[in-house]
N, C-alpha and C positions, 0 to 999 in steps of 0.2 A: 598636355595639361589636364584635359580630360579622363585620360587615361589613369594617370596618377592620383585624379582624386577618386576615381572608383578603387584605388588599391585602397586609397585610405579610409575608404567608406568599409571597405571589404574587415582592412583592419579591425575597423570600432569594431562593427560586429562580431567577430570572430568570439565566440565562448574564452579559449585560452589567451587571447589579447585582453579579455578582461581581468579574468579568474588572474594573469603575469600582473597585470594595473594596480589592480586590487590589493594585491599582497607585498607588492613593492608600494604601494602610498603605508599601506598600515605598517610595515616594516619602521618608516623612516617617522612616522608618527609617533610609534611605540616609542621609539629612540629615543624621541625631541620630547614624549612626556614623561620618559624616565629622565630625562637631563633636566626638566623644568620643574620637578619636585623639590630636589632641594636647590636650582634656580630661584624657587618664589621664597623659601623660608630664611635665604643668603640676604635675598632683597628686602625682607620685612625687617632683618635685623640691622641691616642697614640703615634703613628708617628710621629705626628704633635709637640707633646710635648717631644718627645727627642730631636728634631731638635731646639728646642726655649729652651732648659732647657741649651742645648751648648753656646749658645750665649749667655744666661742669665749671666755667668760667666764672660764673656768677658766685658758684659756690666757694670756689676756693679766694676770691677776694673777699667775700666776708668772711669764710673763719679764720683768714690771714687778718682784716683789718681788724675781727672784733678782739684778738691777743689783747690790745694797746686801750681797750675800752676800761674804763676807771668806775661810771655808775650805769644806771638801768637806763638813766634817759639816752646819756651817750647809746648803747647798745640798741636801743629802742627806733633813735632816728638811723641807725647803721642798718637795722632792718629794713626801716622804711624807703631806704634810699635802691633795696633790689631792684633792677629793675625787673618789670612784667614783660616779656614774651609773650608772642600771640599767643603760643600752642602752651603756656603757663596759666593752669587757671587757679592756685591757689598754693600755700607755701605756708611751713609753720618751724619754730626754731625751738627745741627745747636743752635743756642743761645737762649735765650727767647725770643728775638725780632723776633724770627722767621729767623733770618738772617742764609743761607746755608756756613760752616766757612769751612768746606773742607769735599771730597766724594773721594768713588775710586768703580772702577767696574760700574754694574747697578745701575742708579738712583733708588731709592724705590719710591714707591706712595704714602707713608707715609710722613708727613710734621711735623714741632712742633706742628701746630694748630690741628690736630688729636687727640696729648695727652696733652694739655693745663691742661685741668682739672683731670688729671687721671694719674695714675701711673706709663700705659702702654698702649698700644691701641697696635691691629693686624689686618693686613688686608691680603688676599689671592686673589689673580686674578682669573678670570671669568675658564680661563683652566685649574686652579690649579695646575697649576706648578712652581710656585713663591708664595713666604709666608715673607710679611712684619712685621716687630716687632718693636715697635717704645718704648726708655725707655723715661720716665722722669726723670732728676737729679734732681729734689728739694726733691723725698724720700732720697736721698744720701745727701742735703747739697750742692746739684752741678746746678751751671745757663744751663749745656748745656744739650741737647738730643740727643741721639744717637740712631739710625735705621739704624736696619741690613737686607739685603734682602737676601732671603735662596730661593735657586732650593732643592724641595720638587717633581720632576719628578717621583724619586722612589717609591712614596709612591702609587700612581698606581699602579706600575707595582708588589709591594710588598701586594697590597689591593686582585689584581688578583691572588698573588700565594698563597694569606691567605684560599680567595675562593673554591678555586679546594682544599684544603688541606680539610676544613669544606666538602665538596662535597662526595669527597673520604671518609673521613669514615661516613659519613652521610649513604652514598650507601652500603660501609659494614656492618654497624650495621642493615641498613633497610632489608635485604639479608638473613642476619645469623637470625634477631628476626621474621619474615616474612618465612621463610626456615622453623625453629624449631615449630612456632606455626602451619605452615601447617600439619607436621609431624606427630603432637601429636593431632590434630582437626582429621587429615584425619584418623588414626587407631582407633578414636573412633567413629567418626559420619558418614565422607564421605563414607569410603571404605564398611563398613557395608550397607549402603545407596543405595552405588554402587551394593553390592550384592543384596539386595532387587530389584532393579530395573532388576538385571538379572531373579530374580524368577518370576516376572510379565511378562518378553516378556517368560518366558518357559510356564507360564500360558496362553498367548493369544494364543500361539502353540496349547497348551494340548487342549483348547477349543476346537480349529479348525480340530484338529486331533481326537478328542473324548479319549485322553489319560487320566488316571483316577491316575496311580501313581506316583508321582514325588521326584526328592530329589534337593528340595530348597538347593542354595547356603547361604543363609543365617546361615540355622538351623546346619551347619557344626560345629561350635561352639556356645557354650552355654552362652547366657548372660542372669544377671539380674536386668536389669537398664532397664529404658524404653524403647531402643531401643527393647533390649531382649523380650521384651512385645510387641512389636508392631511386633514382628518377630514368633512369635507363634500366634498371634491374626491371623493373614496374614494365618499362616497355617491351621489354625482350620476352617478357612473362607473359604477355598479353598476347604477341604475336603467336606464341608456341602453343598456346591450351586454345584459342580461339576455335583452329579448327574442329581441334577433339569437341568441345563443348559441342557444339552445332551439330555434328555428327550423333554425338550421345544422345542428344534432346530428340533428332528425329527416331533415335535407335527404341528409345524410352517410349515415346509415343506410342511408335507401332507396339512395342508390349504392352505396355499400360491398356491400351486398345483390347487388346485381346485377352488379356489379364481381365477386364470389366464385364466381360462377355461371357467367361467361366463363372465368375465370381456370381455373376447375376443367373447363370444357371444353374448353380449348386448352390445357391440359396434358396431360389425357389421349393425346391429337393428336399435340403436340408436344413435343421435350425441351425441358428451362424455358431454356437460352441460346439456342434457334430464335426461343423462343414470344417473349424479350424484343426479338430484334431486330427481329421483326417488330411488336410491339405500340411499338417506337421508329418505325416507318417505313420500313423497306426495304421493297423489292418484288421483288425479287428476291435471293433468298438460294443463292449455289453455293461451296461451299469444298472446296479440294483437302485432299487428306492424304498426304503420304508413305508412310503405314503404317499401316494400321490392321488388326484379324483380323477376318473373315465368317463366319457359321455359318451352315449350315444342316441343318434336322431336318425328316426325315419320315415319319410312320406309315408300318410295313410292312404290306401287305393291308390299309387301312384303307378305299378305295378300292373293293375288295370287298363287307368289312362296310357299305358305305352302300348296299347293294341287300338286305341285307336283316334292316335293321331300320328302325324307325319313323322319319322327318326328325328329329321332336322329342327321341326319346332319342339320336338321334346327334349333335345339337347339343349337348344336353346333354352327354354323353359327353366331345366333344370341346372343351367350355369350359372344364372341369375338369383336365383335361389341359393346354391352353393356360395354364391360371389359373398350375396347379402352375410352368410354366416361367417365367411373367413372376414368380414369385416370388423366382427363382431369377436372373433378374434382374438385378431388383431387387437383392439380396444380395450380387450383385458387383460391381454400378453399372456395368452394362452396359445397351446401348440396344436395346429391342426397335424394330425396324423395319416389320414387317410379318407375316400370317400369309394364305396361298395355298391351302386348302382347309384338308389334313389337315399343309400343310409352315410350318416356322415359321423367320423369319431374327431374326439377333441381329449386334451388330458392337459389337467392341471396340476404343476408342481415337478415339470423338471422339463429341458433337462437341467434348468435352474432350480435350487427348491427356492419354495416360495410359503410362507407359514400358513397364505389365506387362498391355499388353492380349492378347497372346497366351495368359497364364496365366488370368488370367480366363476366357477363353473357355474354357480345354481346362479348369478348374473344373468351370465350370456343363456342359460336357458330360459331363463323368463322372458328374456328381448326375443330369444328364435322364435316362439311362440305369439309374440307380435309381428316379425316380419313374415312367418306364414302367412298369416292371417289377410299381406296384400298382394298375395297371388291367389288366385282364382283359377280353377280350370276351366275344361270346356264347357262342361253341366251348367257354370255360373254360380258353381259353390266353391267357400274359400277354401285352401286345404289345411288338412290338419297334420299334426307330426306326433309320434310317441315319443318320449324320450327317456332315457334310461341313466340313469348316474350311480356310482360305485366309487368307496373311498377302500384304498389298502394297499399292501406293497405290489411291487410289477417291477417286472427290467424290461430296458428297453435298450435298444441298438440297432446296426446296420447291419443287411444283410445281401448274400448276394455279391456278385461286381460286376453287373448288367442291368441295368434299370431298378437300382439296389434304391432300398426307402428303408425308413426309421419309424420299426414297428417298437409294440407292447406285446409281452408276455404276461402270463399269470394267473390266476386265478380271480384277484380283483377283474380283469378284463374279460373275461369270461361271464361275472355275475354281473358287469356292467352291460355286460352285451344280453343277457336274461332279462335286467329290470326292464330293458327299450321292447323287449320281443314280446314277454308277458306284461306289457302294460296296455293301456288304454289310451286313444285315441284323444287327442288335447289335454294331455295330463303328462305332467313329470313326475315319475318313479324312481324314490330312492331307496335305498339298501338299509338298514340300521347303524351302520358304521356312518354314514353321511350323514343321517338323521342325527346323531351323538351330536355328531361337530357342530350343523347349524340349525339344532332347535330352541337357541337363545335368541337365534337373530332372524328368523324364517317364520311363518307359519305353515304348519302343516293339518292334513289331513290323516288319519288312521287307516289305511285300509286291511289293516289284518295280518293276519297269514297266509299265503299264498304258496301253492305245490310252485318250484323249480325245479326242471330237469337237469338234474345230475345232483343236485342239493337238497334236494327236499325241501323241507318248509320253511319259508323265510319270511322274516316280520315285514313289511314294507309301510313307503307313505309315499303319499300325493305333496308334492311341495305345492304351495299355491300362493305367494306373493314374501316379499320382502317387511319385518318388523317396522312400521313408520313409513314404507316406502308409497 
């Protein structure tokens, strides 16, 4: 007993037990309100015509009795004698001439001239709650016409309780046929269904766990219908890949392992679009750039200080320092290139380009110039850095297939490597081509013209803070 009602707990819930309910109630719904349209308008005429079939009576005995009528009184008390009907609330008799000879209650809207040529004409008001009936006596042999007016109110209120009645057992039948077919759908297809779907999350477990034997809810009973087939196919399937799975997952791992361990050291190496194209195949990697900016930074006296302190603490020293800059970066998605003792290069604008790699650069040089500032040597004075910036074309690439890195060529690198050599001592020096790009959003200093070797004379400036910053 128990068992059974968790199927049929299982049932309700099932998505497709409802989505199948669902579509088989509105099915039988649709049906029973396409039958009940012209159902109600069948009924209201019905109404319509008990009410007119009452009065028909009445009518055709007076225009039968009034033939034999000789003066107006005669005719007068023959009127008088209709009787009134509950759902009669008024009634008038006029001549051929149209002339009105006597009326009682509500006028009708009906005249002779409505049924002149006709045997009967009916009329019903815009509310529907008044129903005119007009006879003609010349079917009877009679000059007069008689119109009955009828309160037909009820027939509403009779259309409304016809409705709900059609509703109600519409809603029962839709209930009990909708009930019985889920029943009998759900212990053959859903529920089974249901159990197969329990056997698939024990199998995504059993994966994940490396569990190897199981007992399928499905295979608990035996079918041989296609379900039943598709419930052994499922087991036979499971049995066959299980092992392979398990085996592949450990095979994967140990790659993956070792795969993360390359991966992590040729990126170190290289930036990750280098590292891919190489890890696709090329063998040689060289791409031009129209534009990119070079930096270069270098401890002042640093060169010094390594005669006299220990290797060790000045490795140290100088890691930390290095570290500070690759953070820095980092932070602007800029590519560190290389580091030459105590000097460190950086280049913005590829191997991505990048439209603001000018600013970036002159960023992170103004931050280097604050993280100098909290190292100190041994004297107990802070240090200072040159730094040198250059905007213009360069190519860059891999070189080597030994301890191979991703250098810069060019002539931009070359003048970028002159501004840091010829400059001074807590000052960032830029070229003129830099100076173009960020003297809207930088302030600068002028310092002139300045002899370069191998160039001659070059305009330069001192950058010295950010516009607003």
């Amino acid at each position: 007993m128990e068992e059974r009602s968790q199927a049929l707990l299982s049932l309700a819930k099932a998505k497709l037990s409802r989505r199948i309910a669902f579509w088989i109630f509105v099915s039988i719904v649709v049906i029973e309100a396409i039958l009940l349209v012209p159902s109600y308008f069948r009924r209201e005429q019905e109404l319509i015509d008990q009410v007119e079939n009452v009065s028909a009576i009445q009518a055709r005995f007076f225009l039968q009795t009034s033939k034999s009528m000789q003066t107006e009184a005669e005719f007068a008390d023959l009127a008088k004698s209709i009787k009134r009907e509950t759902n009669v609330t008024g009634w008038a008799v006029e001549n051929a001439k149209g002339q009105r000879l006597t009326q009682m209650g509500e006028v009708p809207t009906l005249t002779s001239t409505d049924v002149r040529d006709q045997p009967i004409a009916r009329f019903r008001s815009a509310n529907g709650n008044r129903y005119d009936v007009a006879w003609n006596g010349k079917q009877l042999g009679s000059e007069y016409i008689l119109i009955i007016r009828h309160n037909v109110e009820f027939i509403q209120q009779e259309l409304v309780n016809y409705v709900w009645r059609i509703i109600g057992l519409v809603a029962i039948i839709s209930l009990f046929v909708t009930a019985s077919t889920l029943v009998i759908l759900g212990a053959i297809v859903i529920l089974p269904i249901l159990k197969l779907r329990e056997d698939l999350e024990l199998v995504a477990d059993s994966i994940s766990q490396d569990q190897m034997n199981l007992q399928f809810h499905s295979m608990v009973t035996s079918r041989t219908d296609e379900v039943g087939d598709v419930m052994t196919a499922f087991s036979q399937m499971y049995v066959r890949i299980i092992k392979e799975i398990s085996e592949r997952k450990r095979a994967e791992a140990l790659i993956q392992q070792e795969k993360d361990t390359s991966e992590n050291l040729l990126l170190n190496i290289l930036p990750y679009a280098i590292a891919d194209r190489l890890k696709l195949g090329e063998k040689i990697i060289a791409d031009g750039f129209s534009e990119a900016t070079v930096l270069f930074a270098d401890i002042v006296s640093f060169t010094e200080l390594s005669a006299k302190v220990p290797p060790v603490k000045l490795v140290c020293l100088l890691n930390e320092i290095f570290s500070e800059f690759d953070g820095l970066a980092e932070k602007y998605g800029l590519e560190k290139i290389k580091t030459i003792g105590d000097a460190y290069m950086v280049v913005g604008g590829l191997p991505m380009y990048r439209p603001d790699h000018a600013e970036a650069i002159a960023d992170m040089a103004l931050n280097m110039q604050d993280v100098i500032g909290k190292f100190a040597s041994d004297l107990g004075e802070p240090f200072k850095i040159r730094v040198g910036i250059n905007t213009g074309p360069v190519v860059a690439g891999v070189i080597g297939i030994k301890k191979f890195i991703y250098d810069l060529w060019g002539d931009a690198v070359n003048v970028a490597s002159r501004m840091e050599s010829h400059g001074m001592p807590d000052h960032i020096q830029v070229s003129d081509s830099t100076y173009t790009i960020l003297k809207n959003k930088y302030n600068f200093t002028d310092r002139g013209k300045i002899m370069i070797k191998g160039k001659g004379e070059m305009q330069t400036y001192f950058l010295i803070n950010k516009i607003g910053g």
